[in-house]
N, C-alpha and C positions, 0 to 999 in steps of 0.2 A: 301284188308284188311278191317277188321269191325271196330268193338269197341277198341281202343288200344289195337291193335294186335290181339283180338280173331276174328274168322273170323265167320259166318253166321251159319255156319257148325258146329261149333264147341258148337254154342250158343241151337240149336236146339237140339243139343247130349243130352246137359244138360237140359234142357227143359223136356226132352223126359222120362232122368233120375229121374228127381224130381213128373215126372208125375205118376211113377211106385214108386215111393219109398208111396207118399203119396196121392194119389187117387183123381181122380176129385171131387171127393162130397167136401173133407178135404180143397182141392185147394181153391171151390168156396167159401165156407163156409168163409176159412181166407178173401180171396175177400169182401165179403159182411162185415163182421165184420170191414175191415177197411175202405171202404168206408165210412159206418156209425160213424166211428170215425172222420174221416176227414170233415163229412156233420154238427157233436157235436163242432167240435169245429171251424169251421167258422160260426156256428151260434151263439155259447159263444163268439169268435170277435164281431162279429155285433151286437150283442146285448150290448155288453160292452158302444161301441163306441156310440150309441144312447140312451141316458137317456129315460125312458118312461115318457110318461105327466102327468100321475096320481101321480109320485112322484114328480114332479112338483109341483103339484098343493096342495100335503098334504104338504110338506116343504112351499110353499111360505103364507099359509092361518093357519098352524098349526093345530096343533090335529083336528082331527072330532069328534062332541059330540052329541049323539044324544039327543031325546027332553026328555027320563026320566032325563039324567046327568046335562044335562040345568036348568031342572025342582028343582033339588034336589041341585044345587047350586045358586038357588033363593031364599029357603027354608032357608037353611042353614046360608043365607044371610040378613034374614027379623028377628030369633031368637034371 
């Protein structure tokens, strides 16, 4: 005995069946599309899971301003 109750034989029948109904190119193609699903979304895990440093580092030191906004709120400052 196989897989609860279907036997080796029987799985290959089906196999065999699915392989004429919808073509290798169609097979592989589904293949490849969810591979690439599965590789999208344990990279979205992993990526969750690890905050990156650069947002770190704007959160902990606040906005970035460059030197015209600097400039122009020393201005604005001395009026």
């Amino acid at each position: 005995m196989g897989f609860g109750g279907i036997s080796i034989w029987q799985l290959l029948i089906v196999l065999a069946i699915i392989v004429l109904l919808f073509g290798t190119k169609k097979l592989r193609g589904i293949g490849g599309d969810l591979g690439n699903a599965v590789k999208g979304f344990k990279k979205a895990v992993s990526e969750e899971e690890q905050p990156k440093p650069t947002d770190n580092i704007e959160q902990s030191n606040g906005p970035i301003q460059n030197k015209e906004s600097i400039d122009k709120s020393k201005e604005d400052h001395k009026a």
